[in-house]
mmCIF entry with sequence, helices, sheets and N, C-alpha, C, O atoms, coordinates in Angstrom:
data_MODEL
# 
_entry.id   MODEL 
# 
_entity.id                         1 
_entity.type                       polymer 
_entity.pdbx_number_of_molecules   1 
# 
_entity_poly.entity_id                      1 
_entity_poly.type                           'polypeptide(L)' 
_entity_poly.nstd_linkage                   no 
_entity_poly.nstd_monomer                   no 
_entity_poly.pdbx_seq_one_letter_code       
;(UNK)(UNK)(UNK)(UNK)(UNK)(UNK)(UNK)(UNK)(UNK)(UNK)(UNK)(UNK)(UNK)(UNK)(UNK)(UNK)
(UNK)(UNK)(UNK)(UNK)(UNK)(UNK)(UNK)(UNK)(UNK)(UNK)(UNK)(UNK)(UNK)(UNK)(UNK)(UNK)
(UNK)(UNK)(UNK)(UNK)(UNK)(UNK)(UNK)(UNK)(UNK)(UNK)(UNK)(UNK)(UNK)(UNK)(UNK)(UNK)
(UNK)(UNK)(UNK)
;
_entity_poly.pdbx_seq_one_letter_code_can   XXXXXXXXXXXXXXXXXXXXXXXXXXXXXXXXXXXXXXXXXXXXXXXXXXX 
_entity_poly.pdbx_strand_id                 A 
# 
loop_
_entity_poly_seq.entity_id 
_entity_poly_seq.num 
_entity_poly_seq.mon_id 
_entity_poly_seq.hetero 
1 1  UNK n 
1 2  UNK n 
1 3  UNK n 
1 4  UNK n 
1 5  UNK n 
1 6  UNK n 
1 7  UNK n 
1 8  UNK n 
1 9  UNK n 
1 10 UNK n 
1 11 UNK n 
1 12 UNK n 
1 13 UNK n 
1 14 UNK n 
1 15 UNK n 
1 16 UNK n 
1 17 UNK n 
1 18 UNK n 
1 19 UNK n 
1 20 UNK n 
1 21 UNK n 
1 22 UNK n 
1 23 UNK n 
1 24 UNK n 
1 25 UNK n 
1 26 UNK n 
1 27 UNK n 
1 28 UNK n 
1 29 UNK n 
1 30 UNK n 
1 31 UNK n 
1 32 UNK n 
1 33 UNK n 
1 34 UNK n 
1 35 UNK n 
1 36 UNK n 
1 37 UNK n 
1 38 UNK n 
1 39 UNK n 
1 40 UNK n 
1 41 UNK n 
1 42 UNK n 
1 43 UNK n 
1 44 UNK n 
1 45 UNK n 
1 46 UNK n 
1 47 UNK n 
1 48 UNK n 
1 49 UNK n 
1 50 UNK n 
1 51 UNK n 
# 
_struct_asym.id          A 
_struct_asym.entity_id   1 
# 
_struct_conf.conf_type_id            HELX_P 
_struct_conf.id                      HELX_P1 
_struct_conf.pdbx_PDB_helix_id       AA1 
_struct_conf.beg_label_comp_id       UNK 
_struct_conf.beg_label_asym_id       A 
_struct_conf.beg_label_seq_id        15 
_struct_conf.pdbx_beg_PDB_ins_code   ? 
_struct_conf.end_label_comp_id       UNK 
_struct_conf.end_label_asym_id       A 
_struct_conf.end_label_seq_id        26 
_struct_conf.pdbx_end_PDB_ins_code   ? 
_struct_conf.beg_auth_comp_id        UNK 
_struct_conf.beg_auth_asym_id        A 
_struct_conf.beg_auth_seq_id         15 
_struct_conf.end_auth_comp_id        UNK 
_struct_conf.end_auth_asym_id        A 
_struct_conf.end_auth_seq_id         26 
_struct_conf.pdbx_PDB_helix_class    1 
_struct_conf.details                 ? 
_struct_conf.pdbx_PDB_helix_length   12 
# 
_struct_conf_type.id          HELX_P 
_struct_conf_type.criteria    ? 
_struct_conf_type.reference   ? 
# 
loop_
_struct_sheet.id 
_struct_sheet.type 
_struct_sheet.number_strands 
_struct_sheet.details 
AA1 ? 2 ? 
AA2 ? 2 ? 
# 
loop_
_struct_sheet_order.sheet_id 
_struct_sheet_order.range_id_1 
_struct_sheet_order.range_id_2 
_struct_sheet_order.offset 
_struct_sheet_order.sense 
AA1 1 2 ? anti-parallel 
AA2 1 2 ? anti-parallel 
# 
loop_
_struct_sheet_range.sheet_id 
_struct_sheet_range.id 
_struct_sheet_range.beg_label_comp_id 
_struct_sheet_range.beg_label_asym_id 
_struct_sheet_range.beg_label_seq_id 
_struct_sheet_range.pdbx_beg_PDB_ins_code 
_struct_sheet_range.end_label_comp_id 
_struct_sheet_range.end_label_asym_id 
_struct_sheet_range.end_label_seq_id 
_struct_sheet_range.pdbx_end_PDB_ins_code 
_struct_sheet_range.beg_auth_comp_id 
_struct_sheet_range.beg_auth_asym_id 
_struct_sheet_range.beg_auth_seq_id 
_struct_sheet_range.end_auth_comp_id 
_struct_sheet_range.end_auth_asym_id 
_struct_sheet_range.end_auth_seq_id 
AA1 1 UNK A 29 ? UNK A 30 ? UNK A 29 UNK A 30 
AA1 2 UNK A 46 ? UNK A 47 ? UNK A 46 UNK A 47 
AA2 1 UNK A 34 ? UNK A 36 ? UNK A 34 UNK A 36 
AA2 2 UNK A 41 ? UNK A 43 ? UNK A 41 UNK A 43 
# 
loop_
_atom_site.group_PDB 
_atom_site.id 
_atom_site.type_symbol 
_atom_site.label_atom_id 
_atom_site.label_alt_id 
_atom_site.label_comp_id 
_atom_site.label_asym_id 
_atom_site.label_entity_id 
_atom_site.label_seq_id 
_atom_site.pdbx_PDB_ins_code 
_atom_site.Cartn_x 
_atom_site.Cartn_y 
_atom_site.Cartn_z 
_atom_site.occupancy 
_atom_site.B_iso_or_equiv 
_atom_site.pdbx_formal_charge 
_atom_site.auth_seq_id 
_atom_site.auth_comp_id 
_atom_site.auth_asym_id 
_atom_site.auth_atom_id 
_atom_site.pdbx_PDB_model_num 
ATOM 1   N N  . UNK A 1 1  ? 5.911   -12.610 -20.358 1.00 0.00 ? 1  UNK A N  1 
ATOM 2   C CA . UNK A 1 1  ? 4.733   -12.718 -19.518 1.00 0.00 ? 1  UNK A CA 1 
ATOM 3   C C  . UNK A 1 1  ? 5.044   -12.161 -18.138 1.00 0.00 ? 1  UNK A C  1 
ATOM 4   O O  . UNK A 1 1  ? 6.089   -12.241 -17.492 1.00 0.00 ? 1  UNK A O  1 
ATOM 5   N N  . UNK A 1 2  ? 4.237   -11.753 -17.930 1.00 0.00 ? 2  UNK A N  1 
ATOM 6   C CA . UNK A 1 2  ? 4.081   -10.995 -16.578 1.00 0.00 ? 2  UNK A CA 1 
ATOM 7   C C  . UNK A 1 2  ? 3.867   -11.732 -15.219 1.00 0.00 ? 2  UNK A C  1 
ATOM 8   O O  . UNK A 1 2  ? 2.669   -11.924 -15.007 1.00 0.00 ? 2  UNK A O  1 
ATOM 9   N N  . UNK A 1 3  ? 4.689   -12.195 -14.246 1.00 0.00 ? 3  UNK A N  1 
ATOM 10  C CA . UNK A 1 3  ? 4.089   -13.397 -13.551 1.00 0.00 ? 3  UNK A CA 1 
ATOM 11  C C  . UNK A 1 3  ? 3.552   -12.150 -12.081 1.00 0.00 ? 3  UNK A C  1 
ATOM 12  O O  . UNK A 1 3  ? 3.293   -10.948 -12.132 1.00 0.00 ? 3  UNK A O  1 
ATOM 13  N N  . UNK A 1 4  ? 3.560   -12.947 -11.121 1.00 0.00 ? 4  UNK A N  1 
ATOM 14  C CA . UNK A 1 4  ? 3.375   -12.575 -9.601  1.00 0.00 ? 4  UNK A CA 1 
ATOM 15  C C  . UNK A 1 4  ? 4.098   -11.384 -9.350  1.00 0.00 ? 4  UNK A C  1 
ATOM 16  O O  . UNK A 1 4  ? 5.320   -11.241 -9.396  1.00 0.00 ? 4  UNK A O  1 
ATOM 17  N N  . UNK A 1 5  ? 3.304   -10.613 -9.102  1.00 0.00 ? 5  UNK A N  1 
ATOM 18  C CA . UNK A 1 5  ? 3.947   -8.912  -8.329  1.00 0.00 ? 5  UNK A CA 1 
ATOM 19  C C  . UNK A 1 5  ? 4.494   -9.354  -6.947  1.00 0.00 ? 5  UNK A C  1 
ATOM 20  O O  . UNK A 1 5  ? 3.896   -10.155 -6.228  1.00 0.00 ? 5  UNK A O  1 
ATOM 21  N N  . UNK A 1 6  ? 5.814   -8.706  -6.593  1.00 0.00 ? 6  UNK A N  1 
ATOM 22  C CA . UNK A 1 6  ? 6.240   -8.797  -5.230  1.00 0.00 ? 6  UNK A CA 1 
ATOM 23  C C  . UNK A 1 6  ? 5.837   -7.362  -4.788  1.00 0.00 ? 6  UNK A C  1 
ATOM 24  O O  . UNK A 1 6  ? 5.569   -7.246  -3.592  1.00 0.00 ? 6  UNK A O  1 
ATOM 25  N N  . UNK A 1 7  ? 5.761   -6.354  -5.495  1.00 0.00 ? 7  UNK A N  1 
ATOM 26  C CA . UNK A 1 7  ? 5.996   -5.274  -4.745  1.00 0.00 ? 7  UNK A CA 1 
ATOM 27  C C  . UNK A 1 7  ? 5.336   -3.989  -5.747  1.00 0.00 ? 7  UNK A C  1 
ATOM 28  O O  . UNK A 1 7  ? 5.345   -4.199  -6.960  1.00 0.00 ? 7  UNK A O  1 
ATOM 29  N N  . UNK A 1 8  ? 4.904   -2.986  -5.361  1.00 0.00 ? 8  UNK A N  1 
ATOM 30  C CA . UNK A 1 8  ? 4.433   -1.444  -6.032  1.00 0.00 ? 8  UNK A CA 1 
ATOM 31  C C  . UNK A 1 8  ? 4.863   -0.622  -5.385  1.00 0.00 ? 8  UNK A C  1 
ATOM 32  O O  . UNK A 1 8  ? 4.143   -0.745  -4.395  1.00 0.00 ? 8  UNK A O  1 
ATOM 33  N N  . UNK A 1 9  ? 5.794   0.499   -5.077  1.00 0.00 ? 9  UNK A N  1 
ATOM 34  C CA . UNK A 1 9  ? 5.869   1.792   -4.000  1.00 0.00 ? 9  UNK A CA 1 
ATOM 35  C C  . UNK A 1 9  ? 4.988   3.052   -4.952  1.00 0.00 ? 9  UNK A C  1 
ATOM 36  O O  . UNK A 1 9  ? 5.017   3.613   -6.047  1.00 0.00 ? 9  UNK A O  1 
ATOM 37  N N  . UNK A 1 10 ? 4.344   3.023   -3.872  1.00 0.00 ? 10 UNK A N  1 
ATOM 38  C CA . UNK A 1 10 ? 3.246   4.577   -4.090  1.00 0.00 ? 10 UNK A CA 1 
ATOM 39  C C  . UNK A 1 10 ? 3.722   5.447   -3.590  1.00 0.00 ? 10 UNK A C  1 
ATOM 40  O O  . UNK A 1 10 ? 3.857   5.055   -2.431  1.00 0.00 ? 10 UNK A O  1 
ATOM 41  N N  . UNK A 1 11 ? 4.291   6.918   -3.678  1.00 0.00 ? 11 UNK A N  1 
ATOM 42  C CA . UNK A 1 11 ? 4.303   7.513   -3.011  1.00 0.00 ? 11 UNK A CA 1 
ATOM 43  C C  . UNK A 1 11 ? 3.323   9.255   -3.062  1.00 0.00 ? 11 UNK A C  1 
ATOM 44  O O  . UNK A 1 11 ? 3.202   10.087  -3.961  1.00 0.00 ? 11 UNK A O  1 
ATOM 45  N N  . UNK A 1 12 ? 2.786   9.195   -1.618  1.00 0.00 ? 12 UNK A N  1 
ATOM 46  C CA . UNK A 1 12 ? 1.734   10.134  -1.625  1.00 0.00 ? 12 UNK A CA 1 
ATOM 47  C C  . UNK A 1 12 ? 2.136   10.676  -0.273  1.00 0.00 ? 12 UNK A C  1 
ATOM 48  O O  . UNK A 1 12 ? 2.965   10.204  0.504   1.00 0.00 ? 12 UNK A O  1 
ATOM 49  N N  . UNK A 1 13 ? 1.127   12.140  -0.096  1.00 0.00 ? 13 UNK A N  1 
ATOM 50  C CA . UNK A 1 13 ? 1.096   13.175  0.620   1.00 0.00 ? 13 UNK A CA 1 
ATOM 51  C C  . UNK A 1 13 ? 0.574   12.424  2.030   1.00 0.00 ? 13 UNK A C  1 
ATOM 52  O O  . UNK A 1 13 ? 1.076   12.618  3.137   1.00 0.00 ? 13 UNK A O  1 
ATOM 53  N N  . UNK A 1 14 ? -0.570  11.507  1.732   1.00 0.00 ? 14 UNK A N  1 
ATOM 54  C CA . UNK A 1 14 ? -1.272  11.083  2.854   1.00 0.00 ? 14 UNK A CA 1 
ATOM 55  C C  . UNK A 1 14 ? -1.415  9.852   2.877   1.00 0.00 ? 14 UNK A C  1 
ATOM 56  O O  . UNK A 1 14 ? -2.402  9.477   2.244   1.00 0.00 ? 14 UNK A O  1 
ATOM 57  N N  . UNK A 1 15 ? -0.693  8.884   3.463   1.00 0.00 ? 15 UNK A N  1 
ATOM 58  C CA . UNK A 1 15 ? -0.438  7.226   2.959   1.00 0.00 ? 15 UNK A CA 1 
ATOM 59  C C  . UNK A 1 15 ? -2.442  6.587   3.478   1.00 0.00 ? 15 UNK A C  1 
ATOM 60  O O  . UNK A 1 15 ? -3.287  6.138   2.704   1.00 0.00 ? 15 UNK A O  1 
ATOM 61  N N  . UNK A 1 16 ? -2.531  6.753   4.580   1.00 0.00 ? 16 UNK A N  1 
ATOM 62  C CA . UNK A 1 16 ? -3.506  6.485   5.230   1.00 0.00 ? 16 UNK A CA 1 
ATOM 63  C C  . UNK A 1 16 ? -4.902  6.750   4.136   1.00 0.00 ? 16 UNK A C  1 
ATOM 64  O O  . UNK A 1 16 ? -5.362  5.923   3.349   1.00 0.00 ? 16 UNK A O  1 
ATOM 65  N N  . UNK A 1 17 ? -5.220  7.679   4.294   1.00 0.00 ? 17 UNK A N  1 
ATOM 66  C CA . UNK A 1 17 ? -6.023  8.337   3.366   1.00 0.00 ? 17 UNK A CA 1 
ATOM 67  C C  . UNK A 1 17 ? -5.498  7.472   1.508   1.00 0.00 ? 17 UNK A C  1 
ATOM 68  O O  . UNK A 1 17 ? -6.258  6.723   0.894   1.00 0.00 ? 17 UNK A O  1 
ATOM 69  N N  . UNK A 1 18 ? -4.804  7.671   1.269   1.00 0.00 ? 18 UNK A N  1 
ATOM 70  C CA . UNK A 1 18 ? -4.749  6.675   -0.376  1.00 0.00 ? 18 UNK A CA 1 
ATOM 71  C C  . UNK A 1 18 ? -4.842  5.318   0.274   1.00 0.00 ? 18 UNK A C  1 
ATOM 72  O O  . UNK A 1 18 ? -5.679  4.623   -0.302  1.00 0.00 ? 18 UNK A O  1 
ATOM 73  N N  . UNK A 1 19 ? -4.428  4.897   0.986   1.00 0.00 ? 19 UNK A N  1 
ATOM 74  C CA . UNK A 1 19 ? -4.945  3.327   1.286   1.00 0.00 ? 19 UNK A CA 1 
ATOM 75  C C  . UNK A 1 19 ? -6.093  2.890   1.440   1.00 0.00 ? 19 UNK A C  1 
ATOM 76  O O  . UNK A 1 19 ? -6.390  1.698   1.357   1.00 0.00 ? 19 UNK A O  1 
ATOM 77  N N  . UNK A 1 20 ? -7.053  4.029   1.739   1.00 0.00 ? 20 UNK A N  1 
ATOM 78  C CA . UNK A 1 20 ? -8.492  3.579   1.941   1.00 0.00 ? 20 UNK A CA 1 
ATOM 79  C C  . UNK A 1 20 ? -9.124  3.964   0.898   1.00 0.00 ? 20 UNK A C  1 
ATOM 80  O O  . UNK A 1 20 ? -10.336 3.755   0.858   1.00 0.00 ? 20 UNK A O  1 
ATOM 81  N N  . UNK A 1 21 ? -8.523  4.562   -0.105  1.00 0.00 ? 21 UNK A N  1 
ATOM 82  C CA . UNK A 1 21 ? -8.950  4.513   -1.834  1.00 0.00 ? 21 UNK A CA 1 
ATOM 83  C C  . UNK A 1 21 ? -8.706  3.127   -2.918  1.00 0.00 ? 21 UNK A C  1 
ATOM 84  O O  . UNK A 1 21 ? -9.241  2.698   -3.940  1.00 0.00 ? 21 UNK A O  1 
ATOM 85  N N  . UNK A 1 22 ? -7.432  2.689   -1.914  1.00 0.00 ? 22 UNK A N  1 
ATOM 86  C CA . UNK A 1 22 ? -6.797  1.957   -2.933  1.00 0.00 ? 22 UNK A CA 1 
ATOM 87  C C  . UNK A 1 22 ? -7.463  0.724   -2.462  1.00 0.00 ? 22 UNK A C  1 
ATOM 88  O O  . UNK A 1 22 ? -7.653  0.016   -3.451  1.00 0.00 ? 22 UNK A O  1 
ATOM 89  N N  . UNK A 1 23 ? -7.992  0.041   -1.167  1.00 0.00 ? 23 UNK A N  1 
ATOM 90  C CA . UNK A 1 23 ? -8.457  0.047   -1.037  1.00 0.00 ? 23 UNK A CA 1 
ATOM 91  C C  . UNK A 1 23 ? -10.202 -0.507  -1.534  1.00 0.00 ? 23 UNK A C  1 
ATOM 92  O O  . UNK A 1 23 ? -10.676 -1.619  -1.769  1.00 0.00 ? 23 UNK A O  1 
ATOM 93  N N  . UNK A 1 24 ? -10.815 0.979   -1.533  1.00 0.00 ? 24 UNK A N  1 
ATOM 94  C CA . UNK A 1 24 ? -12.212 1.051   -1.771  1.00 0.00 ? 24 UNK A CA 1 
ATOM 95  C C  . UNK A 1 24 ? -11.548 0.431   -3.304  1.00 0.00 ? 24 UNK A C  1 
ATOM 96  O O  . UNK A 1 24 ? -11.185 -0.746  -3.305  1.00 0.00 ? 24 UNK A O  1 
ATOM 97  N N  . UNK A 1 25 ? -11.459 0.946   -4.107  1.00 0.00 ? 25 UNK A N  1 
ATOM 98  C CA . UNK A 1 25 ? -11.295 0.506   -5.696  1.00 0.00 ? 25 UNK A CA 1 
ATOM 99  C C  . UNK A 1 25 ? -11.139 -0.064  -6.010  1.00 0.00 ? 25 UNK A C  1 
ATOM 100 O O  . UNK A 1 25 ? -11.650 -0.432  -7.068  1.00 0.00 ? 25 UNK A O  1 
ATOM 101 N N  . UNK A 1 26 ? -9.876  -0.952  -5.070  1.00 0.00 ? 26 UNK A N  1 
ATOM 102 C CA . UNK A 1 26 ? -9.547  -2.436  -5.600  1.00 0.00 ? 26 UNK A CA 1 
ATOM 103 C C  . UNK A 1 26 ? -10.153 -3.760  -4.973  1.00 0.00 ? 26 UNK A C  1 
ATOM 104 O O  . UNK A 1 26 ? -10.200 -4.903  -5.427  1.00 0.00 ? 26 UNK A O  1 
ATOM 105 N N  . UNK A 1 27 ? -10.591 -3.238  -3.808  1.00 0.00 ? 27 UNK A N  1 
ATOM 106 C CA . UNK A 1 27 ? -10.848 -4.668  -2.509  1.00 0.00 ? 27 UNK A CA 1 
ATOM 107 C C  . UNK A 1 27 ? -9.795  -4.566  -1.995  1.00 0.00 ? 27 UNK A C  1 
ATOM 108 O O  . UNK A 1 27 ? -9.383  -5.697  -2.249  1.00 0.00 ? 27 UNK A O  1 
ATOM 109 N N  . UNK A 1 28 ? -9.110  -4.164  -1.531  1.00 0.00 ? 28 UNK A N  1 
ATOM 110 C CA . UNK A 1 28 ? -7.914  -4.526  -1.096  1.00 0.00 ? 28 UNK A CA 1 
ATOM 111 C C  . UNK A 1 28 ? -7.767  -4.540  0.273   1.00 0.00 ? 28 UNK A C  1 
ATOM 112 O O  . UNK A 1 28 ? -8.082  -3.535  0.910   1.00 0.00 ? 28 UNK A O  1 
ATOM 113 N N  . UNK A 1 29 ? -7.331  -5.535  0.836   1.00 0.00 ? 29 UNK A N  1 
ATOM 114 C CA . UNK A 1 29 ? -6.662  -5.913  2.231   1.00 0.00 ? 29 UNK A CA 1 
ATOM 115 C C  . UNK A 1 29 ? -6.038  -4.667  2.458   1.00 0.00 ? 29 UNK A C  1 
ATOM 116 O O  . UNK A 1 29 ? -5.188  -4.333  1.632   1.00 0.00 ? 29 UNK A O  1 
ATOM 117 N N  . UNK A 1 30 ? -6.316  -3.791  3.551   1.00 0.00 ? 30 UNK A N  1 
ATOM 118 C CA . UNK A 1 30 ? -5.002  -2.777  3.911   1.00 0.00 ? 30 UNK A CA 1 
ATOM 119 C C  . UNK A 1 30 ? -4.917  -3.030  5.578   1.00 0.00 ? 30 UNK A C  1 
ATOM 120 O O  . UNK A 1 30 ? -5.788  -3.209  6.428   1.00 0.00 ? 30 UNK A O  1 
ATOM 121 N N  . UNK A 1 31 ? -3.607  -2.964  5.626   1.00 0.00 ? 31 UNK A N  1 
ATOM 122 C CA . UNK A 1 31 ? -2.514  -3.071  6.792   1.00 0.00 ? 31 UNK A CA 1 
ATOM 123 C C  . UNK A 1 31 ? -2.963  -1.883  7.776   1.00 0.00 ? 31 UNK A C  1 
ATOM 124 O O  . UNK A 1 31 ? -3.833  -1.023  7.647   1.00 0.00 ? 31 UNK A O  1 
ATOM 125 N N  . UNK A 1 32 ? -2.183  -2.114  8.657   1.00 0.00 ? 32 UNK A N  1 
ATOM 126 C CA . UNK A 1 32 ? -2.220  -0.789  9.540   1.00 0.00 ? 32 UNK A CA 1 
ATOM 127 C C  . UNK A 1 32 ? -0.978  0.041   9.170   1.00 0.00 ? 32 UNK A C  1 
ATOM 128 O O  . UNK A 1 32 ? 0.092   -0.322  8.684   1.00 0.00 ? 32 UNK A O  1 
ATOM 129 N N  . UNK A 1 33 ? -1.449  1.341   9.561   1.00 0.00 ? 33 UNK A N  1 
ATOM 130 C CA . UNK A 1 33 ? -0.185  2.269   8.882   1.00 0.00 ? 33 UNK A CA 1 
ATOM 131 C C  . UNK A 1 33 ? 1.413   2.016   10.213  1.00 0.00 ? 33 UNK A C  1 
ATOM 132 O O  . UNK A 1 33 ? 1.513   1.885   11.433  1.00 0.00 ? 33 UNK A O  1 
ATOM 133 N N  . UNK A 1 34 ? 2.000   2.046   9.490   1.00 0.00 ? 34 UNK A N  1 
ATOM 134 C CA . UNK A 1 34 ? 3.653   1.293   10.151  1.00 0.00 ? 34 UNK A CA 1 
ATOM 135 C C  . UNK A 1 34 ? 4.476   3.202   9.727   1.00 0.00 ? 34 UNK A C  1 
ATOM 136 O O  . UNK A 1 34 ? 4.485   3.875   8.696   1.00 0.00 ? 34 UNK A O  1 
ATOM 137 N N  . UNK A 1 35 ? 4.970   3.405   10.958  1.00 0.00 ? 35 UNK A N  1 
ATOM 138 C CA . UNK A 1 35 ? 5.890   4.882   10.900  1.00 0.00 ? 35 UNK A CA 1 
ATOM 139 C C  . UNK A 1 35 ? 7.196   4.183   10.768  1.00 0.00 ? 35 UNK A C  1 
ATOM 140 O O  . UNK A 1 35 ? 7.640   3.190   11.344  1.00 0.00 ? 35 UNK A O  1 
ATOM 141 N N  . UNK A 1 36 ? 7.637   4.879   9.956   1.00 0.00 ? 36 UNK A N  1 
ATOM 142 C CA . UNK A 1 36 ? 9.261   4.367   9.703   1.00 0.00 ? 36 UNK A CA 1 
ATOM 143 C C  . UNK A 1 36 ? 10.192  5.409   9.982   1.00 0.00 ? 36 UNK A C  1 
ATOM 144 O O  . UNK A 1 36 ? 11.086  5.648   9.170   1.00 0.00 ? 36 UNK A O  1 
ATOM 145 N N  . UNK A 1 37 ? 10.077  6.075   11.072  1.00 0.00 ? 37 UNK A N  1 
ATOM 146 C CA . UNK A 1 37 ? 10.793  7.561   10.768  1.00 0.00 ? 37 UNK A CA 1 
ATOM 147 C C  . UNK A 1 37 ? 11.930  7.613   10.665  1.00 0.00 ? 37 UNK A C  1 
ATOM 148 O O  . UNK A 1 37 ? 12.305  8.784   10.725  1.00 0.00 ? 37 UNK A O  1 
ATOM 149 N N  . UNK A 1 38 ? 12.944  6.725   10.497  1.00 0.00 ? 38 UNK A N  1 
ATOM 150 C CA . UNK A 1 38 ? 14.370  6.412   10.133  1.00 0.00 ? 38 UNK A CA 1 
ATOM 151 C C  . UNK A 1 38 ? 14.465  6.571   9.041   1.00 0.00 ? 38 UNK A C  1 
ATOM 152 O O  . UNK A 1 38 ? 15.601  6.972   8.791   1.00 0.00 ? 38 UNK A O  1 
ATOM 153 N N  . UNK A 1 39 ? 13.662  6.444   7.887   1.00 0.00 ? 39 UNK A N  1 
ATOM 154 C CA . UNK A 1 39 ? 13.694  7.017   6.788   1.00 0.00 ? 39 UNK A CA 1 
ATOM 155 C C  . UNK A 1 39 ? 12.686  8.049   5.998   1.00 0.00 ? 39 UNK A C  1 
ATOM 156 O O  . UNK A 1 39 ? 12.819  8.541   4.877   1.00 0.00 ? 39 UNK A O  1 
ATOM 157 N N  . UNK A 1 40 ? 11.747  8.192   6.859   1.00 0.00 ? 40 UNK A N  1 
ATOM 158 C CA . UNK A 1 40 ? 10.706  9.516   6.964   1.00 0.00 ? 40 UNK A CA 1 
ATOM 159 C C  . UNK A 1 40 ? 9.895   9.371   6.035   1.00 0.00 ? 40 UNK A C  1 
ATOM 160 O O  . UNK A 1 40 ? 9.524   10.189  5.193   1.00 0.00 ? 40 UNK A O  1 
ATOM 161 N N  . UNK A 1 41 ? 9.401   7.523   6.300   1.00 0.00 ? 41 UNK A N  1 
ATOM 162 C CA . UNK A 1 41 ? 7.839   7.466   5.651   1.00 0.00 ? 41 UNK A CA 1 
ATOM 163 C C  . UNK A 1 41 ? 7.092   6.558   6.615   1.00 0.00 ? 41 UNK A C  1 
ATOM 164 O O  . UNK A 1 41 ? 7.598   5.961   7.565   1.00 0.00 ? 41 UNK A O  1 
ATOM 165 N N  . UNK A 1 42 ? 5.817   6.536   6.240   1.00 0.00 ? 42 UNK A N  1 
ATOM 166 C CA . UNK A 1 42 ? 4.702   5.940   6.919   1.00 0.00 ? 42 UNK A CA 1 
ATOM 167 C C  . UNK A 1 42 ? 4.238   5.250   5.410   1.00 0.00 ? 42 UNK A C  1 
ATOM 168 O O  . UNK A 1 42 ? 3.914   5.701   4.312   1.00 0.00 ? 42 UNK A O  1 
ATOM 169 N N  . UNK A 1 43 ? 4.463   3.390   6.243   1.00 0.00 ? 43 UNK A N  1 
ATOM 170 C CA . UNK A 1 43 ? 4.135   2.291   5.433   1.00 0.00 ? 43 UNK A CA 1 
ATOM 171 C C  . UNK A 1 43 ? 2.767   2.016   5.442   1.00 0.00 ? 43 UNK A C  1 
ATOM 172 O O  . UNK A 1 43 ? 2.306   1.777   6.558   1.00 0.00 ? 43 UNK A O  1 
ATOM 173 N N  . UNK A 1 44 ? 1.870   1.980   4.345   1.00 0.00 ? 44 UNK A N  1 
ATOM 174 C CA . UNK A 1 44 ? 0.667   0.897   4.484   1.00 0.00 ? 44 UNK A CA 1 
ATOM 175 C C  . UNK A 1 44 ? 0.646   -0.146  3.619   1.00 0.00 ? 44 UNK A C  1 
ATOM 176 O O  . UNK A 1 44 ? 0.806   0.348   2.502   1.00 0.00 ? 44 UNK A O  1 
ATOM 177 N N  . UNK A 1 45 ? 0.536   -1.302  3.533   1.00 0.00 ? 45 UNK A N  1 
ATOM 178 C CA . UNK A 1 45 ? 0.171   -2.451  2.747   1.00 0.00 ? 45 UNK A CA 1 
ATOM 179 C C  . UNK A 1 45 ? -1.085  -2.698  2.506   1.00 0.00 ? 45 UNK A C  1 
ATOM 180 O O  . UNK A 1 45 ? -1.829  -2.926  3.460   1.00 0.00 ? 45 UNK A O  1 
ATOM 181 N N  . UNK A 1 46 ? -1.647  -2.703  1.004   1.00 0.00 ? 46 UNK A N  1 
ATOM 182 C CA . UNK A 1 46 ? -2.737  -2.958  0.292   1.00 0.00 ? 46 UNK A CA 1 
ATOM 183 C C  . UNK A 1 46 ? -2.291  -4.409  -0.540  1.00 0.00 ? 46 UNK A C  1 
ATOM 184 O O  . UNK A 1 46 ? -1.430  -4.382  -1.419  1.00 0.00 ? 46 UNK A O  1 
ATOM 185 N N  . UNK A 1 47 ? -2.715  -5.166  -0.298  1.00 0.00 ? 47 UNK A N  1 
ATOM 186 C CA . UNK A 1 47 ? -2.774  -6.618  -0.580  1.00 0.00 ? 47 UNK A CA 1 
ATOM 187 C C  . UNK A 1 47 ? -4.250  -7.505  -0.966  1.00 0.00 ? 47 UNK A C  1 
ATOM 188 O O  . UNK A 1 47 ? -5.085  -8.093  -0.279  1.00 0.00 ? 47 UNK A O  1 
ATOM 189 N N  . UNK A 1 48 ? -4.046  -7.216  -2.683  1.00 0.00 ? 48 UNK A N  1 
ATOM 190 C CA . UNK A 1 48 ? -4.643  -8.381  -3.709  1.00 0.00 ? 48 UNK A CA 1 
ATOM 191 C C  . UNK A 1 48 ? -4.186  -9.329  -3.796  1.00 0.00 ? 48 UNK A C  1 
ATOM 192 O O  . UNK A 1 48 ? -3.046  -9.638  -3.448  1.00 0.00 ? 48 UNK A O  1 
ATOM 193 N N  . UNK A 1 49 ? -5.332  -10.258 -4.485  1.00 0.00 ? 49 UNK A N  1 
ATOM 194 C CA . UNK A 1 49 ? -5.267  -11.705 -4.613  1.00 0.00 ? 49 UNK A CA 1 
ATOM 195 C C  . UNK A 1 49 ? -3.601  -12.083 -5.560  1.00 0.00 ? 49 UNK A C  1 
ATOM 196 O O  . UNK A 1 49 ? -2.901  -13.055 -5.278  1.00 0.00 ? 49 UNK A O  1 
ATOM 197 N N  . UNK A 1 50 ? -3.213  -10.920 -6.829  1.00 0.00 ? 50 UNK A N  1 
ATOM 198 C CA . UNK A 1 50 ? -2.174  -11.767 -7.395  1.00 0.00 ? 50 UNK A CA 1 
ATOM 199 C C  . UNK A 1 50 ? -0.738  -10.834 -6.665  1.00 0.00 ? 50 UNK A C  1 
ATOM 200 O O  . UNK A 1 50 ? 0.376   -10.979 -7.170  1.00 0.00 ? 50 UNK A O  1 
ATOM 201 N N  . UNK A 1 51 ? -0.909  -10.073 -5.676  1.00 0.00 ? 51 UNK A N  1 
ATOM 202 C CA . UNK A 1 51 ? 0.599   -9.716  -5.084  1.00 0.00 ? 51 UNK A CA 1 
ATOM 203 C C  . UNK A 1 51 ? 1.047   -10.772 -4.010  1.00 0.00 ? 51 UNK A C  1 
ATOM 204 O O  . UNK A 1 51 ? 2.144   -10.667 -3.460  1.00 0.00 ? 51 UNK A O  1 
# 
């Protein structure tokens, strides 16, 4: 059985832009976009009810 998701990594061209898909499609809570340039990505968090 499949319990509670901690985590999904997406990776895309345009984090911002797929977050407001992922988003529109799912309901999803999204974060503000977070620059990480120490490792040369830009974080967003999309957060459903079972993650």
């Amino acid at each position: 059985m499949l319990g509670r998701l901690n985590h999904v990594a997406i990776a895309t061209k345009d984090a911002v832009k797929s977050a407001r898909i992922y988003g529109a499609a799912f309901g999803a809570q999204i974060s503000e976009a977070v620059p990480l340039p120490e490792h040369g990505v830009i974080t967003v968090f999309a957060t459903l009810p079972n993650t």
